[in-house]
ROZATOR-719746 format. One line per field, with one value per atom (N, C-alpha, C): residue number from 1; chain; atom name; x, y, z. Coordinates in steps of 0.05 Angstrom, whole numbers. Atoms other than C-alpha are relative to their C-alpha. Example, Ala and Ser with C-alpha at 12.3 -4.5 7.8 and 13.67 -1.06 7.14 Angstrom:
BEGIN
timi <- c(1	1	1	2	2	2)
kevex <- c(A	A	A	A	A	A)
sero <- c(N	CA	C	N	CA	C)
xx <- c(18	246	18	-16	273	-15)
yy <- c(-24	-90	24	-24	-21	22)
zz <- c(0	156	0	-1	143	14)
This chain:
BEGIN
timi <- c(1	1	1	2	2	2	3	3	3	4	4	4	5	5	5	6	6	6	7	7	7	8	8	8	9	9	9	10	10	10	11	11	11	12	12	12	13	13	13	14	14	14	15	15	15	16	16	16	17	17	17	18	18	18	19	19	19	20	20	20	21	21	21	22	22	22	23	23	23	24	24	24	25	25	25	26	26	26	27	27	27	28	28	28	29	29	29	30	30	30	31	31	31	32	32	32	33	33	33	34	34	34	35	35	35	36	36	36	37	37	37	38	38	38	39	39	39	40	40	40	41	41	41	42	42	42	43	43	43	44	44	44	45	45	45	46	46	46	47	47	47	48	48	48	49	49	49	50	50	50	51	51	51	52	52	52	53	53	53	54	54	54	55	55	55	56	56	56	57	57	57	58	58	58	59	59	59	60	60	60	61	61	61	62	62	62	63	63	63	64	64	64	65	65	65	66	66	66	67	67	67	68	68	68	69	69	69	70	70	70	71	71	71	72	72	72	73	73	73	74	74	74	75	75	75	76	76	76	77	77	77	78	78	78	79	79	79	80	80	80	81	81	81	82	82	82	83	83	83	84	84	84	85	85	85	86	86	86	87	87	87	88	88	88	89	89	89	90	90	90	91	91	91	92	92	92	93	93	93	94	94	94	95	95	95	96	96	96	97	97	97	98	98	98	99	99	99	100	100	100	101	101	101	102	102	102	103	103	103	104	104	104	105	105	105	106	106	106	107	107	107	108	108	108	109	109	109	110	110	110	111	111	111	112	112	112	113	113	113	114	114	114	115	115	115	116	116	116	117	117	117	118	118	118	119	119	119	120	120	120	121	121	121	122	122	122	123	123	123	124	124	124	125	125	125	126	126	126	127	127	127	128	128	128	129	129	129	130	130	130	131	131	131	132	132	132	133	133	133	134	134	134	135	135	135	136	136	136	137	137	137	138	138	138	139	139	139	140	140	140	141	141	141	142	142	142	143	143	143	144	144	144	145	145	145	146	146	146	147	147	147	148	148	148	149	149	149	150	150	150	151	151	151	152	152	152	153	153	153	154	154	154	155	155	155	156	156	156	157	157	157	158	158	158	159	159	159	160	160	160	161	161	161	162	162	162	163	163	163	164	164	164	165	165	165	166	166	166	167	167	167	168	168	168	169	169	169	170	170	170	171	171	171	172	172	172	173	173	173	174	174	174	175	175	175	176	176	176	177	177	177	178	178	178	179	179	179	180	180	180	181	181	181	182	182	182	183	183	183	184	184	184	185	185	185	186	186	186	187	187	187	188	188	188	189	189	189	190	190	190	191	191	191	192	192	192	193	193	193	194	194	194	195	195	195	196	196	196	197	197	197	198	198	198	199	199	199	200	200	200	201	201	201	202	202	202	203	203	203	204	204	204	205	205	205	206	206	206	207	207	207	208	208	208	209	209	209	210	210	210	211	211	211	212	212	212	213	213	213	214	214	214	215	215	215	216	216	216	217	217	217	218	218	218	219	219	219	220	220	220	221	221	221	222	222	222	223	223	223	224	224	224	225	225	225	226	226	226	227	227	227	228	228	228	229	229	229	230	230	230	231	231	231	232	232	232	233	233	233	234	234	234	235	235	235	236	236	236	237	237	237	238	238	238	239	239	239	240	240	240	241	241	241	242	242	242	243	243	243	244	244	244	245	245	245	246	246	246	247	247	247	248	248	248	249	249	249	250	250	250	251	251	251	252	252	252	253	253	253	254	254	254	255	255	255	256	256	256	257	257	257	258	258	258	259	259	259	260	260	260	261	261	261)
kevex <- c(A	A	A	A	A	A	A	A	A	A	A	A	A	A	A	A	A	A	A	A	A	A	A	A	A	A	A	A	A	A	A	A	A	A	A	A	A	A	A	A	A	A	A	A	A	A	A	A	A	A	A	A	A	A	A	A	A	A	A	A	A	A	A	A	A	A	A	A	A	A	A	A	A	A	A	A	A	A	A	A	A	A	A	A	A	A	A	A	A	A	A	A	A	A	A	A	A	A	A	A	A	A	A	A	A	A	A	A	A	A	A	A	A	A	A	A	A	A	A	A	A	A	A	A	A	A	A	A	A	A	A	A	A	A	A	A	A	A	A	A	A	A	A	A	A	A	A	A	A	A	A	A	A	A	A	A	A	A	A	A	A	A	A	A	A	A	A	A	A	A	A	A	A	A	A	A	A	A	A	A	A	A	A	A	A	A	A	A	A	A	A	A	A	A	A	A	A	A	A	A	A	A	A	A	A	A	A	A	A	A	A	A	A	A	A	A	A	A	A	A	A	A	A	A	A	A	A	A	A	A	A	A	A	A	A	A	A	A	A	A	A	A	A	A	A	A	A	A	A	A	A	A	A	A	A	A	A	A	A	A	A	A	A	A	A	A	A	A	A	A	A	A	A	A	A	A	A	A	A	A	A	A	A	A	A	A	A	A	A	A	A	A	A	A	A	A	A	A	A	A	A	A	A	A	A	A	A	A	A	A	A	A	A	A	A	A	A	A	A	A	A	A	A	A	A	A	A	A	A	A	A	A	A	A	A	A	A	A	A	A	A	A	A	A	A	A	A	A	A	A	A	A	A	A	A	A	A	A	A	A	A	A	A	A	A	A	A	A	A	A	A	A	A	A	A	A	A	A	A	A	A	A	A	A	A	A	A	A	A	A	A	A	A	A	A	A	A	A	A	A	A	A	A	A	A	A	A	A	A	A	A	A	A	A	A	A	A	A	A	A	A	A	A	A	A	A	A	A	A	A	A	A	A	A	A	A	A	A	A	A	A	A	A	A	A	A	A	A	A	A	A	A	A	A	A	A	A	A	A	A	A	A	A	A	A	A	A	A	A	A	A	A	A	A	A	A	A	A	A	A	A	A	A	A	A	A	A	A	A	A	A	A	A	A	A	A	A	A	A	A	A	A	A	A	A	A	A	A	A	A	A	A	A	A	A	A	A	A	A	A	A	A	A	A	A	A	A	A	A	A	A	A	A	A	A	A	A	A	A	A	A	A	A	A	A	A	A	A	A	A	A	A	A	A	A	A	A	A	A	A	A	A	A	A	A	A	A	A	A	A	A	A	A	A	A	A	A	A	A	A	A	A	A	A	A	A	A	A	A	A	A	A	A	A	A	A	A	A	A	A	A	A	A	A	A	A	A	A	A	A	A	A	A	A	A	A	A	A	A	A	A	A	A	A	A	A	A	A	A	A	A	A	A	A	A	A	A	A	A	A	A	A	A	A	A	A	A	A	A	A	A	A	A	A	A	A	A	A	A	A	A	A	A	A	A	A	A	A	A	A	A	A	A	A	A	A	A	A	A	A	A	A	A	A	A	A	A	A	A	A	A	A	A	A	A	A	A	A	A	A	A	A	A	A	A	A	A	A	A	A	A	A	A	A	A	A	A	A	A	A	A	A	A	A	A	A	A	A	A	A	A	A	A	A	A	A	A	A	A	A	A	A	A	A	A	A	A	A	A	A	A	A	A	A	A	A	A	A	A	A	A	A	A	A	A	A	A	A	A	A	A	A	A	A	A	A	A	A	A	A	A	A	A)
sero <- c(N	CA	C	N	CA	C	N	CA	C	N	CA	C	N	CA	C	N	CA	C	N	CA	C	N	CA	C	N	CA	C	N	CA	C	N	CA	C	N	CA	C	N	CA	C	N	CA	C	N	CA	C	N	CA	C	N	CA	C	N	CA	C	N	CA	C	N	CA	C	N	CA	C	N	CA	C	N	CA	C	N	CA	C	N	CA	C	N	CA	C	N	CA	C	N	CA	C	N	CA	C	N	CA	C	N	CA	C	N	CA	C	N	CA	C	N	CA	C	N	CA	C	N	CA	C	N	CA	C	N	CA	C	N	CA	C	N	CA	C	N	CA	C	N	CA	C	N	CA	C	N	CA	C	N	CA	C	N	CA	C	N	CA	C	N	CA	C	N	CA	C	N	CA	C	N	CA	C	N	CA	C	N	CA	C	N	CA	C	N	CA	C	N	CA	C	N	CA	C	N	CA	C	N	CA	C	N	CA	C	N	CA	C	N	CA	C	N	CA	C	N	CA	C	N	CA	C	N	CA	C	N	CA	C	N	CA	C	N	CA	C	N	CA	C	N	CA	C	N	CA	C	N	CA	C	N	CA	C	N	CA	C	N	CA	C	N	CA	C	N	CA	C	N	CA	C	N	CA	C	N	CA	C	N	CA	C	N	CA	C	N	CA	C	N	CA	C	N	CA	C	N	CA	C	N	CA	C	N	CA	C	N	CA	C	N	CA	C	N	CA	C	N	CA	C	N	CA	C	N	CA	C	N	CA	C	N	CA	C	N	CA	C	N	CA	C	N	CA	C	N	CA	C	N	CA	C	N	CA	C	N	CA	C	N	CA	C	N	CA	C	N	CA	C	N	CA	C	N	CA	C	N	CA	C	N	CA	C	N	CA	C	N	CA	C	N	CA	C	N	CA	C	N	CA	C	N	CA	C	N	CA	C	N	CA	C	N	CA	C	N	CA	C	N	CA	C	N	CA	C	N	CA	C	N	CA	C	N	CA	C	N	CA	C	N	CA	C	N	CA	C	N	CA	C	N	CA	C	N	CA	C	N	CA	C	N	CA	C	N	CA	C	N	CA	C	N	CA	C	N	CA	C	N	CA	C	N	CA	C	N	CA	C	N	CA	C	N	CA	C	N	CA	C	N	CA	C	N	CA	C	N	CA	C	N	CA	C	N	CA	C	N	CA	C	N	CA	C	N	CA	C	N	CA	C	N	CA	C	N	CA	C	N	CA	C	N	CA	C	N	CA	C	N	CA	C	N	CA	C	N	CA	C	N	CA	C	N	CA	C	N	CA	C	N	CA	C	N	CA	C	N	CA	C	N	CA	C	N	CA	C	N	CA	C	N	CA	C	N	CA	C	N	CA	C	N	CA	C	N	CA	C	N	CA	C	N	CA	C	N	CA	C	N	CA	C	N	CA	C	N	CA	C	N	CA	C	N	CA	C	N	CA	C	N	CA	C	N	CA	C	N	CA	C	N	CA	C	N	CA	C	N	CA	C	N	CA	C	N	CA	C	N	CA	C	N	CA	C	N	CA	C	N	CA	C	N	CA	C	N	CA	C	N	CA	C	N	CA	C	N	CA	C	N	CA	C	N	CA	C	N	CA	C	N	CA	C	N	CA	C	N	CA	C	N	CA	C	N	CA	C	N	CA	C	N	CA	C	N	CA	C	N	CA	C	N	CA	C	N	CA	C	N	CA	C	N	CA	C	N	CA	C	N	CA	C	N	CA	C	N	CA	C	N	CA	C	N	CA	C	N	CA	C	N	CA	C	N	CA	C	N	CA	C	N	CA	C	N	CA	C	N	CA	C	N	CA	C	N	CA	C	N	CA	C	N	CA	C	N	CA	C	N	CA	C	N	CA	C	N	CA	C	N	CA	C	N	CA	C	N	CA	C	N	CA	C	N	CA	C	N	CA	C	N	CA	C	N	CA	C	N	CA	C	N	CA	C	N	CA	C	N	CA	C	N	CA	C	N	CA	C	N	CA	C	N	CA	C	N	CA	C	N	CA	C	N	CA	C	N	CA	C	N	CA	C	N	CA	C	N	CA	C)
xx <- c(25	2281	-20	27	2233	25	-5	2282	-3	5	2275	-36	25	2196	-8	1	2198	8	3	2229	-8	24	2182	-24	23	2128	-4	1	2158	-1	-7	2172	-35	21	2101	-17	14	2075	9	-13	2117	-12	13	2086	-20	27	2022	-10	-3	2035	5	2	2062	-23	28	1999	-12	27	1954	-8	0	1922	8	-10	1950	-34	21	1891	3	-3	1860	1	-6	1874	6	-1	1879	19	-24	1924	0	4	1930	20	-24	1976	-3	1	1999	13	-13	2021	1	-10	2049	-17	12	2004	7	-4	2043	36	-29	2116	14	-14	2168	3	3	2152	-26	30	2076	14	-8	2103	2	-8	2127	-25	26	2063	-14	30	2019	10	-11	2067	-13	0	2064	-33	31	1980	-12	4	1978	11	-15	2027	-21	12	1988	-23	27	1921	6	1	1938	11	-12	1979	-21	20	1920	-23	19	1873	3	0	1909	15	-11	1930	-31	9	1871	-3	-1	1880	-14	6	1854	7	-13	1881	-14	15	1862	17	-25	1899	-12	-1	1904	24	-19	1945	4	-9	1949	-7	3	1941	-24	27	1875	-22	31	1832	21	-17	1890	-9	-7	1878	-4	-12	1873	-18	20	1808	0	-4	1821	23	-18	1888	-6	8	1855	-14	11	1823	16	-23	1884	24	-19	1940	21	-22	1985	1	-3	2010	16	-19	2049	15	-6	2085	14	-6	2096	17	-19	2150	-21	7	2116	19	-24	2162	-13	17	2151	8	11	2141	-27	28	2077	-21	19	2035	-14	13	1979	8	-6	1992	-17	9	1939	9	-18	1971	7	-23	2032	-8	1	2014	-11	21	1957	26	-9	2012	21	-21	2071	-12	5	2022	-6	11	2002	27	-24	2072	19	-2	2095	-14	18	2038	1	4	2045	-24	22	1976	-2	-9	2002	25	-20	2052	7	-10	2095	16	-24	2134	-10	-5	2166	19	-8	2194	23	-9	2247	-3	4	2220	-2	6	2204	27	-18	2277	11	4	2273	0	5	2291	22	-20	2314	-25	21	2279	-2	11	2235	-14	32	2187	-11	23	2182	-6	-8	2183	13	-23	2214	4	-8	2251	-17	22	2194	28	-19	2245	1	2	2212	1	-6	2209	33	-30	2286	16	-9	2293	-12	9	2247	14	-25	2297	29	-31	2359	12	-21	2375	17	-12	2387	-14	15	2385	4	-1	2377	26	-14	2439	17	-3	2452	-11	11	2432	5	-14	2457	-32	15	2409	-2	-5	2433	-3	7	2410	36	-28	2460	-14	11	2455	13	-15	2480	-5	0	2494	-10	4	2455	4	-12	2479	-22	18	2430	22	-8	2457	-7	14	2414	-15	7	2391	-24	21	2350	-23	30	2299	-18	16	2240	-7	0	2235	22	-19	2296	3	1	2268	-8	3	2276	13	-19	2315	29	-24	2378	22	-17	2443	5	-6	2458	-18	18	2409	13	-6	2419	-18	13	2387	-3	-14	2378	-14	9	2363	-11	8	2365	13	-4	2378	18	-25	2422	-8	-8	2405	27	-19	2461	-11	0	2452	17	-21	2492	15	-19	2506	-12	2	2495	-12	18	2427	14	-8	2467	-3	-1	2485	-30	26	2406	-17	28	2368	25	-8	2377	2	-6	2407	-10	16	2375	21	-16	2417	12	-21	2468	0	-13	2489	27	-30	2557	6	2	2577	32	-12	2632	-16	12	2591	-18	14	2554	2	-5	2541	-16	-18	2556	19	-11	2613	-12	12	2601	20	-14	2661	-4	-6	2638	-34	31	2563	5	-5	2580	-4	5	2567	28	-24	2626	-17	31	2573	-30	30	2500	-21	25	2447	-25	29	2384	-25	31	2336	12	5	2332	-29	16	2282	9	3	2276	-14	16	2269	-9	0	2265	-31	27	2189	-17	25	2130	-10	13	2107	19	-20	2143	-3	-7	2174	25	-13	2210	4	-2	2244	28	-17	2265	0	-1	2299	-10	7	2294	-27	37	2226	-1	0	2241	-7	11	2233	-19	30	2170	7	-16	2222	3	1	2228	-22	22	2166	-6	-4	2199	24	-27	2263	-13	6	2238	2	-21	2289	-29	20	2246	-26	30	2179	-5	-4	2196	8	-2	2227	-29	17	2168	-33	27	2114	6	-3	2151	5	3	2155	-43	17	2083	-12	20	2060	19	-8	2114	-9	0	2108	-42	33	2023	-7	0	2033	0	-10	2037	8	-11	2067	35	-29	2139	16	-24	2194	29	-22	2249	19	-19	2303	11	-19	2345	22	-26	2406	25	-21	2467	17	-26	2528	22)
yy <- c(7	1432	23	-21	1491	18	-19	1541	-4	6	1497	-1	2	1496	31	-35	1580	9	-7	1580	-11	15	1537	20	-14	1582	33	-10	1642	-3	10	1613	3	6	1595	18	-24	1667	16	-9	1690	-4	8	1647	11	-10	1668	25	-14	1727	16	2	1727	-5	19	1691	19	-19	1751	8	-22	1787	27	-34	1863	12	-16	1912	12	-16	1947	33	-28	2010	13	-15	2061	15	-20	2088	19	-26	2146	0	11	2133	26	-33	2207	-12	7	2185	27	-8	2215	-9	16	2205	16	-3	2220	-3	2	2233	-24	24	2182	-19	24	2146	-14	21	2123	-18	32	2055	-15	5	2054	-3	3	2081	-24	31	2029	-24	25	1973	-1	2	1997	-5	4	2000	-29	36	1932	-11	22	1903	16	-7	1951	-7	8	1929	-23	39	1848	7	-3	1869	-1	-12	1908	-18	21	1852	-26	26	1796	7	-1	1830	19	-12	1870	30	-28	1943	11	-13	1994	26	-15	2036	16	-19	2106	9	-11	2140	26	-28	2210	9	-1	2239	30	-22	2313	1	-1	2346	26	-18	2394	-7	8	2352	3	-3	2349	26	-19	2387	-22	24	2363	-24	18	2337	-31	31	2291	-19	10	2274	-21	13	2248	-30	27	2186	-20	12	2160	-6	0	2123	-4	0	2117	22	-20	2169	-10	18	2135	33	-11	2180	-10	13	2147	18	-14	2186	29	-27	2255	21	-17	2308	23	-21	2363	27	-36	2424	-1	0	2441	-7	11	2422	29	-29	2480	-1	-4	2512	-17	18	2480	-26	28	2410	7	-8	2436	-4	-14	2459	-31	13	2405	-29	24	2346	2	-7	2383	-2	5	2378	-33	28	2304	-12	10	2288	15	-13	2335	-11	5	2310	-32	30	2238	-17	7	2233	-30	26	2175	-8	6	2146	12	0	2160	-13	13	2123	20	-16	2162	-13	23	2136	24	-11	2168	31	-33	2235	24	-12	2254	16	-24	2286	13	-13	2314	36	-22	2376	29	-30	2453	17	-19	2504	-17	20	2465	7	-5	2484	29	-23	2556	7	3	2531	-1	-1	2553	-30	20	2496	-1	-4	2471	-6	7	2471	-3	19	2440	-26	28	2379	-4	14	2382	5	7	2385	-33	25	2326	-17	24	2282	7	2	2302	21	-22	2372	2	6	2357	14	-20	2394	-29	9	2353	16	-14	2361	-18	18	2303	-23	30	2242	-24	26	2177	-4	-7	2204	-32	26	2138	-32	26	2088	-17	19	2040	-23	19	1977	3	-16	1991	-24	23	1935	19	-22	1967	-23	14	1942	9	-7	1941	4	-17	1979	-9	6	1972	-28	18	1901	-12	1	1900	20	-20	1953	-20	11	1921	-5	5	1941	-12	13	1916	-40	40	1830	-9	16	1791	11	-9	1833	-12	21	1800	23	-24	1840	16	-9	1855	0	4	1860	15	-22	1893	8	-15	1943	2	-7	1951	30	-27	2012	17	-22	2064	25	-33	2143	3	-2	2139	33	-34	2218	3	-5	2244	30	-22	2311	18	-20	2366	-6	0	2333	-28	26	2267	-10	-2	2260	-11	14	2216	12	-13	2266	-4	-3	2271	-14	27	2203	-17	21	2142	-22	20	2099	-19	37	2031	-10	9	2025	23	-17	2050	-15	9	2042	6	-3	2018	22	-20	2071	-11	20	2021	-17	30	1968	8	-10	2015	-5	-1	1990	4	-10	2020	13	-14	2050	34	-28	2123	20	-14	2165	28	-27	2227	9	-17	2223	-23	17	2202	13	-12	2214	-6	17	2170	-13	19	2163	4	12	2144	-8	18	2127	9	-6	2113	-14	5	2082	17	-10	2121	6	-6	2143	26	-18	2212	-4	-3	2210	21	-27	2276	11	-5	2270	-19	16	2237	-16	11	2210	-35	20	2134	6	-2	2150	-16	21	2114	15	-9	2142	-31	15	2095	13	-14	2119	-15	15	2067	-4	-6	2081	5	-8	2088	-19	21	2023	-12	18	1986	-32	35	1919	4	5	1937	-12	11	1899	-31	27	1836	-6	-3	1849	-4	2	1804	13	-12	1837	33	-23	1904	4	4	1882	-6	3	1859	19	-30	1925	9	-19	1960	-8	17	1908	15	-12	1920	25	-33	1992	11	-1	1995	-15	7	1954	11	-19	1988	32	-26	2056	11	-18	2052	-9	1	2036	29	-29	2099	-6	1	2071	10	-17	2114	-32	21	2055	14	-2	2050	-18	13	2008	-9	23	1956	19	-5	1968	-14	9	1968	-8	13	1911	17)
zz <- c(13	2938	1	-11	2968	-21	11	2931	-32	27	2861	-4	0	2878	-7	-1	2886	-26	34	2815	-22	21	2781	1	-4	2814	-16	2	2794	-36	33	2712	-7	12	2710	3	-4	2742	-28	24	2687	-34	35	2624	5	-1	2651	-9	0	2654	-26	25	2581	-28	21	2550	-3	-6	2578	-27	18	2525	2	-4	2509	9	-3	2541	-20	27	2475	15	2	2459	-31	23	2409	-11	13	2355	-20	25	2313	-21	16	2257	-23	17	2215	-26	19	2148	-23	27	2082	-20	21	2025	-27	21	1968	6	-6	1955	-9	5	1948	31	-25	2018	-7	-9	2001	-2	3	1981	40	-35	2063	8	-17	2083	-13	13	2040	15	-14	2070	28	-26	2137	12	-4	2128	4	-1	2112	25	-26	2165	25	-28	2225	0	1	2201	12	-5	2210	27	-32	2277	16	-25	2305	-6	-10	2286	15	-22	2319	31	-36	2386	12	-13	2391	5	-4	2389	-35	22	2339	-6	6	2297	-25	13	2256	-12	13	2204	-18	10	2183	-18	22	2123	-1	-11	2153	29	-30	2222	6	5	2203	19	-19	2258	27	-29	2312	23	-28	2380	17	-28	2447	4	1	2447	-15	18	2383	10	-10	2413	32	-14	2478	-7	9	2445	-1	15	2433	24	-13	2475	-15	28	2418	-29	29	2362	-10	19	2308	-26	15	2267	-27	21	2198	-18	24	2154	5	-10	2175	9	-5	2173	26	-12	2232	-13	8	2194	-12	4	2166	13	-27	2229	-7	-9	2245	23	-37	2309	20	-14	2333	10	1	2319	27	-21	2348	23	-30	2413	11	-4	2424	9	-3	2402	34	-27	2451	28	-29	2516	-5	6	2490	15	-16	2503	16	-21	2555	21	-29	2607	-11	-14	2587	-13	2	2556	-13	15	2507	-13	11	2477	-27	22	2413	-12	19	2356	-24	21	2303	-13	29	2239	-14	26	2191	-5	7	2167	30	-16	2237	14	-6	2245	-20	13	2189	5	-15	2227	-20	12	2199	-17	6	2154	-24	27	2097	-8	18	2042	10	-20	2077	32	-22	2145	23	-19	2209	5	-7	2250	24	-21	2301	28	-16	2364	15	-25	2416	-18	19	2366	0	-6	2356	26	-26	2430	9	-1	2434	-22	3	2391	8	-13	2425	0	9	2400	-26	24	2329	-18	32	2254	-10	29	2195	-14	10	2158	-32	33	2098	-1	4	2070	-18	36	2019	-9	23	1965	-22	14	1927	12	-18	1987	2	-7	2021	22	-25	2063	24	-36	2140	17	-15	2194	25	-32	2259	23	-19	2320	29	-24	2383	24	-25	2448	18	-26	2501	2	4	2497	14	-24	2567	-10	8	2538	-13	10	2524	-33	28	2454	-20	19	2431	11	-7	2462	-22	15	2421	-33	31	2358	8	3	2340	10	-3	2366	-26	20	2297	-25	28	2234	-20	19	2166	-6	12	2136	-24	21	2064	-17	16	2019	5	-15	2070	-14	8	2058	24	-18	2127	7	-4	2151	14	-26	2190	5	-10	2229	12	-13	2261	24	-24	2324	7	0	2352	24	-27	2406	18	-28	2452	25	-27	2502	16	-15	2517	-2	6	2496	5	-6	2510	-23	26	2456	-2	2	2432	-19	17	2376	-11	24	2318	-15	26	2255	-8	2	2242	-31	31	2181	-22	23	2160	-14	18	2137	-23	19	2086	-21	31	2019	-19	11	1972	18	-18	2015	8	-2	2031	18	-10	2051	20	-19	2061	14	-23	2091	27	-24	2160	26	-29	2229	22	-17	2268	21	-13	2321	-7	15	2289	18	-20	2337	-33	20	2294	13	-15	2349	27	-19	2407	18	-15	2470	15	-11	2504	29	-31	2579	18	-19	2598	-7	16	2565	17	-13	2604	-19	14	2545	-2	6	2523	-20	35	2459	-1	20	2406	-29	19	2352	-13	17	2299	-35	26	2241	-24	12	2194	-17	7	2147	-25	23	2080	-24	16	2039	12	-5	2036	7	0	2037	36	-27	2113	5	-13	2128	-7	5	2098	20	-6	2142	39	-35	2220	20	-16	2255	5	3	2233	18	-12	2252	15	-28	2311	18	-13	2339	-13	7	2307	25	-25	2348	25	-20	2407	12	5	2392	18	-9	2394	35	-35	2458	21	-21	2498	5	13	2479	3	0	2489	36	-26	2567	11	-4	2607	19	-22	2669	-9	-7	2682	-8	-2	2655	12	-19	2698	-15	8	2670	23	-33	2712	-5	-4	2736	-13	11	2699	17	-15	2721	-12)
């Protein structure tokens, strides 16, 4: 009886605990404003507005990185990177964002364009950025979109409560790159590269991670590939990783993960 009383106590420290409101806080959200992603960004404007008015937080949005240093960067416990490719940063940026997340200052989620990694438009390859996703180039992409079954990994990570083990995707671009972050992030998910349709023979990875986390960074990051149609923000599964993207990801306490059975 006293041990069924101890887990009533502990259930109901638990809902309580659930109900709380999120502490506000602030986000910086870098978008694309042109190109063949606005449609994403306009989606994603809309869905983060209604988010950040019913949990509470506030959110700012910039369409280059001409005000970025450290100072502007301090206001902020969240940087969102919305389809933002990293090249074309000013050094300033640069430098300013790399101690942001080096020391921890705030969190990051990155979307799609953000590995976007190699020489572009002129641009060297920034290469602390493709050490910060895993050590990866940019190296193809289904130009002609495809739908992809992604399969969640790590299930106990916070950001992936409550996403279904399996969702689909539809009318993604699929990047693949030169090599495959695993060795140095921590997987959340993949994308199975059978279930692609239209099929797609020859753009393939074998292994695909397309959500991942970087632990070897003080910061809590989140890179989700997934960012290209504006229909992701009809797709639950989506918006639910993306929520819990955000409220994990603007904590700064060190996550530890349980222990694997």
């Amino acid at each position: 009886m006293k041990r069924i009383l101890q887990l009533m106590m502990v259930a109901c420290i638990s809902l309580a605990a659930s109900a709380q409101p999120h502490k506000p806080f602030k986000v910086l959200a870098l978008y694309e404003n042109g190109g063949h992603h606005i449609e994403y960004s306009r989606r994603a404007k809309i869905w983060l507005d209604k988010l950040a008015a019913q949990k509470g937080f506030t959110i700012d949005y910039i369409q280059n990185t001409d005000k970025i240093d450290s100072t502007f960067l301090n206001q902020y416990q969240l940087f969102i990177q919305l389809d933002y490719a990293p090249y074309a940063w000013n050094e300033t940026a640069a430098k300013a964002f790399e101690k942001y997340i080096n020391e921890g200052r705030g969190g990051w989620i990155g979307f799609h364009h953000a590995t976007l990694l190699g020489e572009f438009d002129g641009y060297p390859m920034w290469n602390w950025f493709s050490a910060f996703m895993g050590g990866i180039r940019w190296k193809d992409y289904i130009a002609a979109f495809a739908n992809g079954k992604v399969n969640v990994e790590d299930k106990l990570h916070p950001v992936m409560k409550g996403v279904p083990a399996s969702f689909l995707i539809k009318q993604e671009e699929w990047y693949t790159w030169d090599k495959s972050p695993r060795p140095n992030v921590d997987v959340l998910a993949s994308v199975d590269e059978s279930t692609y349709d239209p099929r797609q023979p020859k753009v393939k990875m074998g292994d695909h991670p397309v959500v991942w986390s970087n632990p070897n960074y003080r910061a809590r990051n989140v890179y989700i590939f997934m960012g290209h149609s504006p229909n992701l923000f009809d797709n639950t599964a989506y918006t639910r990783l993306f929520s819990n993207a955000i409220f994990w990801a603007a904590e700064k306490q060190p996550y530890s993960p349980p222990p694997r059975k």
